[in-house]
C-alpha positions as CSV (number, residue, x, y, z in Angstrom):
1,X,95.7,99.1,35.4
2,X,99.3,98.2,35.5
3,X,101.5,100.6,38.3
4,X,103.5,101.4,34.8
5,X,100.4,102.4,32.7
6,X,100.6,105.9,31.9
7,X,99.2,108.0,31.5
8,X,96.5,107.1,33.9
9,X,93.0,107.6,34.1
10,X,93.8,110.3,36.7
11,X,96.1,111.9,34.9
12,X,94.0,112.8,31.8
13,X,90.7,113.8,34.3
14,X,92.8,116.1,35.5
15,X,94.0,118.0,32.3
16,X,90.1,118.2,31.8
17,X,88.8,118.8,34.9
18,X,91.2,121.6,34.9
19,X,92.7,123.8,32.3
20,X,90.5,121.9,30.0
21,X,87.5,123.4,31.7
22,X,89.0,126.7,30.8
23,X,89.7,126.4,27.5
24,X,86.1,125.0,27.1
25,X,84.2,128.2,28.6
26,X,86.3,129.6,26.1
27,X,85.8,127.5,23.0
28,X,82.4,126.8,22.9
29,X,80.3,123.6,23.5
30,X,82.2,121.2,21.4
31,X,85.1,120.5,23.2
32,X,87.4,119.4,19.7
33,X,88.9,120.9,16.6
34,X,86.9,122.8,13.6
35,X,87.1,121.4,10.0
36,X,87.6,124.2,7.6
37,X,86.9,123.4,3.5
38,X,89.6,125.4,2.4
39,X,91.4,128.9,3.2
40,X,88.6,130.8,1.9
41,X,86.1,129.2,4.0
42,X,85.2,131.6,6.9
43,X,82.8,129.4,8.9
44,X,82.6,130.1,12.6
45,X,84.1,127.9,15.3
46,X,80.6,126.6,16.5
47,X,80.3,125.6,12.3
48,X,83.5,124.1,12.0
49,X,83.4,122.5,14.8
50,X,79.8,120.9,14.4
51,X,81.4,120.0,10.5
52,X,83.8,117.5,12.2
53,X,81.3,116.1,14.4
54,X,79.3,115.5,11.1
55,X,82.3,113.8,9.4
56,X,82.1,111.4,12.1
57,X,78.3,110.6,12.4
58,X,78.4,109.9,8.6
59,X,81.7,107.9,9.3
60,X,79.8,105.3,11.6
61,X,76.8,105.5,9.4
62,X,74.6,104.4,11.8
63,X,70.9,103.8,11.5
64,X,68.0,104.3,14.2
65,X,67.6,102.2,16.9
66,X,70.9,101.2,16.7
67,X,73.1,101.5,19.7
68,X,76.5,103.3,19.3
69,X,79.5,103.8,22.0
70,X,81.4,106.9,22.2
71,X,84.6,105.8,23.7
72,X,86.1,109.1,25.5
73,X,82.5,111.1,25.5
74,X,83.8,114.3,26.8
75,X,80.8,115.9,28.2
76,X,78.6,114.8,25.3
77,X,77.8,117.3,23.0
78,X,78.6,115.4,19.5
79,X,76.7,112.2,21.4
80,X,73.4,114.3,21.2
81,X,74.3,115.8,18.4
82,X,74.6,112.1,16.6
83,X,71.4,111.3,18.6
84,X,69.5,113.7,17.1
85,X,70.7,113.0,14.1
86,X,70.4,109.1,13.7
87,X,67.9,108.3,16.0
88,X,70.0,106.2,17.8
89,X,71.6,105.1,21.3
90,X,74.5,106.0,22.8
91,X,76.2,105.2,25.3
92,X,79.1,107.4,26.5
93,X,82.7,106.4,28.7
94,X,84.9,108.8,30.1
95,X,87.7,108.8,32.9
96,X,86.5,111.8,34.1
97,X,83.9,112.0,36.8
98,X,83.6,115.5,36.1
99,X,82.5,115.1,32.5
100,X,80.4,112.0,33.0
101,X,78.2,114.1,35.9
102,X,78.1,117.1,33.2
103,X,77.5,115.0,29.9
104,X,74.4,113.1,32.0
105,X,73.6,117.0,33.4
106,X,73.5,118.5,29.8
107,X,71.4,115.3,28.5
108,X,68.6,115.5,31.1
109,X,68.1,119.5,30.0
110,X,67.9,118.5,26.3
111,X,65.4,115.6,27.0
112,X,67.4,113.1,25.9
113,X,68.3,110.8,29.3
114,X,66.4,107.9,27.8
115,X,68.8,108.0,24.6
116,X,72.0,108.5,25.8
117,X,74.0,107.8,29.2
118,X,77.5,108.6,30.1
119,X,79.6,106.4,33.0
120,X,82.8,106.1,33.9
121,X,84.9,103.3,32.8
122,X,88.4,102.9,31.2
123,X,88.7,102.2,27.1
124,X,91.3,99.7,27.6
125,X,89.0,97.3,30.0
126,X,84.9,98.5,28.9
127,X,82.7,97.3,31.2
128,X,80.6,95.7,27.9
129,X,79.7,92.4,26.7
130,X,81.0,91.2,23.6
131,X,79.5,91.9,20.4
132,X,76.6,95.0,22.6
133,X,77.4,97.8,20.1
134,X,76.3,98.2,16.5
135,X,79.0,101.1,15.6
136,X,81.7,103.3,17.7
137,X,83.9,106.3,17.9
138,X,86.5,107.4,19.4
139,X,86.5,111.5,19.1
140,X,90.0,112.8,19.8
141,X,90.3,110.7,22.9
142,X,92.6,107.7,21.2
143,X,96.0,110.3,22.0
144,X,95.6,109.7,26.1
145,X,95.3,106.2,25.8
146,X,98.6,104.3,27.0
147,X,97.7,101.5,24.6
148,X,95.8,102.3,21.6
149,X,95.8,99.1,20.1
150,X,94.1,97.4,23.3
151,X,91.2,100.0,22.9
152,X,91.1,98.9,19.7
153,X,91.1,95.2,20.8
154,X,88.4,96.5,23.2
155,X,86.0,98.0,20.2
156,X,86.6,95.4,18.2
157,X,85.3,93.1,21.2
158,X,82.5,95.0,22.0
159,X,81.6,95.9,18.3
160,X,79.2,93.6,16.4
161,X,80.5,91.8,13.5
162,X,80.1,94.5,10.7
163,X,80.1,97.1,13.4
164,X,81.7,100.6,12.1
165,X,84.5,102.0,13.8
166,X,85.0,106.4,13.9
167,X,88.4,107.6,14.7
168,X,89.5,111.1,14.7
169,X,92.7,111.8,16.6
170,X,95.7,114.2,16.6
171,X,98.3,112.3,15.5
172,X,102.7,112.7,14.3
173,X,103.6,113.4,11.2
174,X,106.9,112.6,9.5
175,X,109.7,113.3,8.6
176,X,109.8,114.8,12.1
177,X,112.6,117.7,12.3
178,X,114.0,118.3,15.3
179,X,112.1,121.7,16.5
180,X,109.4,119.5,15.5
181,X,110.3,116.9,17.6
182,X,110.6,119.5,20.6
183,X,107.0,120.1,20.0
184,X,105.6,117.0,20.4
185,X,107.7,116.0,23.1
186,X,106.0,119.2,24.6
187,X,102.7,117.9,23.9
188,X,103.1,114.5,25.5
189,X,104.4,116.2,29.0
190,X,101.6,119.1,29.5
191,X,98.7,117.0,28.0
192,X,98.4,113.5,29.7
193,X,99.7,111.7,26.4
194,X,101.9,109.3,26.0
195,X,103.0,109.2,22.5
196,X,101.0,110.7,19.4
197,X,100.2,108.0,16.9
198,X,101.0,107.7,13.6
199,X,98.6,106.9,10.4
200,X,101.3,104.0,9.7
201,X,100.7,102.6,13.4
202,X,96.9,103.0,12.9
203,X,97.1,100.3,10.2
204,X,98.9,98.2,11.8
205,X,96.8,98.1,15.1
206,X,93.4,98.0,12.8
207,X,94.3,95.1,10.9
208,X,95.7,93.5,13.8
209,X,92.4,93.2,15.8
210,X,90.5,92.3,13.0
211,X,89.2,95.4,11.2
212,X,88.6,95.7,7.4
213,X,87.4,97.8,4.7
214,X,90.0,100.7,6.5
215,X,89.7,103.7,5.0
216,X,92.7,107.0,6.4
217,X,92.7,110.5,5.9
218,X,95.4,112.8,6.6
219,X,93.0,116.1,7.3
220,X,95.5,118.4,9.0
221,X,95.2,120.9,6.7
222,X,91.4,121.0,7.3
223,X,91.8,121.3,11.2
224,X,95.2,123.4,11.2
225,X,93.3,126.7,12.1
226,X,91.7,125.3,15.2
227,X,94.7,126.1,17.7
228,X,95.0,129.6,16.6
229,X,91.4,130.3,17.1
230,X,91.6,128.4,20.4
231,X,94.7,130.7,21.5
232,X,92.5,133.7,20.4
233,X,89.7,132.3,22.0
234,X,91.8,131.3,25.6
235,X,92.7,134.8,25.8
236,X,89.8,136.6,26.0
237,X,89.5,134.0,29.4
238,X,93.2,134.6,30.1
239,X,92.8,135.9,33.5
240,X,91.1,132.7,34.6
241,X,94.1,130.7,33.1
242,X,96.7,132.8,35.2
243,X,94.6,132.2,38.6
244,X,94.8,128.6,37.4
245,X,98.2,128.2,36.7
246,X,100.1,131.4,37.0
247,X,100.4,134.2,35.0
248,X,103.7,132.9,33.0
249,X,102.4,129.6,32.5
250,X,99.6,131.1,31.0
251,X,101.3,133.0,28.8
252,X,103.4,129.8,27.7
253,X,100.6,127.7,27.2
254,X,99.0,130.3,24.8
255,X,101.9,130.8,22.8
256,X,102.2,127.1,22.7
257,X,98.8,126.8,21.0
258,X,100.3,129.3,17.9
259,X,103.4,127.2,18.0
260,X,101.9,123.8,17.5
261,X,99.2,125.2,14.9
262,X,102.7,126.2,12.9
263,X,104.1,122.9,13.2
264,X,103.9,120.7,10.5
265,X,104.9,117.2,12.5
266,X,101.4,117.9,14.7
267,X,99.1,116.3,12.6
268,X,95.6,115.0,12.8
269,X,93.8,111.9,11.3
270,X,90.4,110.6,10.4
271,X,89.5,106.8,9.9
272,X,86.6,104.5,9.6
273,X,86.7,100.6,9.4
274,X,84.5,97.8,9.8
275,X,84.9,95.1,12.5
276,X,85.4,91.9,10.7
């Protein structure tokens, strides 16, 4: 890590180690946003959310025995989720010692420590040999990366040759407006990000380090609701937010959540490709 890269590995643990944590208790046990059908679909969070985590097993297609990294693991609730559904091996990577210690924690109690394991290690320099993974994801972890196109130099390395790459990210949409602007300029201060991405800089990157057979979909309008219901959910835990951060903060950050669910420039993106 360069003394310019930012944000740092520290920086993101500490979004998650801290208000993160909060807005987990709150949330449920997958720690990302819900994919809704339509308006009229009423699912709950906890279905919504496992929906997503569906769209990206079936993204990576991955067949048992094979051996699959999830790049940003979180504490590794789709990871069993895809291990229980594929039959496969995962291995997990996080910069957040916190998460890693819960991920391995939450595997052990569902019997699954001899499929999956979760360590440490930084996306833009995997601790992996070439060519160790059959497939990959990367589950809303690619906005906190300073450099998205060395992680995905970094798959791409450690991906076999007809490996499948998963990528579901929040990302900027255009034409960006300038309240909209003030948004994600708001997102990128409070949330350890840099800059969002765009679906037009995700083609770029892809193709560059040698992925094919790319395949982007624009599913805000599928995921839209999920920052409402987070806000909804976040306040029913709002006095442990306050103790956390103060009781106007609090109430910023929560009203923040409607804001951004009611801006059209805060987008998010799903993508599969194949490593050449």
């Amino acid at each position: 890590m360069t003394v310019e890269q930012f944000p740092a590995p520290g920086d993101v643990a500490t979004v998650y180690d801290g208000i993160g944590q909060i807005y987990g208790s709150a949330w449920g046990p997958n720690k990302h946003y819900g994919y809704w059908e339509n308006d009229a679909d009423d699912s709950s969070v906890e279905e919504a959310t496992d929906r997503l985590t569906d769209l990206m097993i079936s993204g990576i297609a991955a067949r048992p025995g094979q051996r699959v990294l999830d790049i940003g693991c979180g504490i590794g609730h789709p990871a069993l989720r895809l291990v229980r559904a594929c039959d496969v091996d995962v291995v997990g990577i996080s910069v957040s010692h916190v998460q890693v210690a819960k991920a391995n924690e939450l595997t052990a109690e569902a019997g699954l420590a001899d499929r999956a394991t979760f360590q440490f290690a930084d996306a833009m320099d995997m601790p992996f040999p070439d060519g160790s993974f059959d497939a990959a994801w990367a589950f809303e972890s690619m906005w906190h990366m300073p450099d998205r196109g060395q992680v995905l130099a970094e798959a791409a390395r450690v991906l076999r040759p007809g490996g499948r790459l998963a990528v579901a990210d929040v990302i900027e949409r255009g034409p960006v407006s300038p309240e909209g602007r003030a948004v994600l300029d708001h997102i990128c201060a409070n949330y350890a990000v840099r800059s969002l991405g765009t679906i037009d800089e995700y083609r770029t990157a892809l193709a560059a380090n040698g992925f094919v057979d790319v395949e982007i979909r624009d599913i805000s309008d599928n995921v839209g609701r999920t920052l409402d219901r987070m806000a909804d959910a976040v306040e029913t835990v709002r006095d442990k937010l306050a103790a956390l951060v103060g009781e106007e903060q609090a109430g910023s950050l929560i009203d923040f959540m409607r804001l951004s669910a009611a801006t059209p420039e805060s987008g998010y993106v799903y993508l599969t490709a194949v490593r050449a």
